[in-house]
N, C-alpha and C positions, 0 to 999 in steps of 0.2 A: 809467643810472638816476639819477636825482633824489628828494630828500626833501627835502621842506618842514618844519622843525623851529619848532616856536615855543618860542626858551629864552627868555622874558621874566625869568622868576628861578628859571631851574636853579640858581644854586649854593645858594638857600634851599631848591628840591626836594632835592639833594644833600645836605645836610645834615640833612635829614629821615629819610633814608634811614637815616641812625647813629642818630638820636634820635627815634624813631617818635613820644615822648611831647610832641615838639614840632611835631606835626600840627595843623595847626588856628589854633595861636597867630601874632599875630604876628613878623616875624621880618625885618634886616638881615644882608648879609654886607658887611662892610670890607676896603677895599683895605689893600694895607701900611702899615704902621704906623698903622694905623685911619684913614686920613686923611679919604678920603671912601666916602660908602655906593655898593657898585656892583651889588648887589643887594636886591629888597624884594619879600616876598610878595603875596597882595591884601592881607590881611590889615593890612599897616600901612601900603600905600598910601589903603586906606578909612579910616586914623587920621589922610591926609596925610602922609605921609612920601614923600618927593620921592627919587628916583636921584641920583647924583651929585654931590648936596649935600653939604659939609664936615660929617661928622660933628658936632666939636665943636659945631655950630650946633645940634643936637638932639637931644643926648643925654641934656641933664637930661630933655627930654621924653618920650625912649625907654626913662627907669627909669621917670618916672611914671607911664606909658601900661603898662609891663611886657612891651615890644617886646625881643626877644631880639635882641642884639646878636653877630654872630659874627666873627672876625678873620682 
């Protein structure tokens, strides 16, 4: 048997799961020690927010934007 899975941003679904109230919003997961994003919902990829991209590179823009940032 075979499954076809599409986790484009499971660990943002995954983290939704704890915090139902963050349905909807946008939302990053960071690798260790925050370094870069390896997670992004649609949500802030329609704000532009890129995978893999060095954090620090966007994070003043992820408070102004009010992009939920997770570690």
């Amino acid at each position: 048997m075979f499954a076809l899975v599409d986790a484009n941003s499971f660990y943002c679904s995954a983290e939704q799961v704890f915090r139902p109230e963050w349905c909807g919003k946008p939302m990053v997961v960071l690798s260790n020690n925050d370094g870069c994003i390896v997670a992004a919902n649609k949500q802030a990829i329609a704000l532009g927010i890129q995978k893999f991209k060095p954090f620090f590179e966007v994070k003043a823009f992820c408070q102004q934007a009010g992009i939920i940032a997770c570690s």
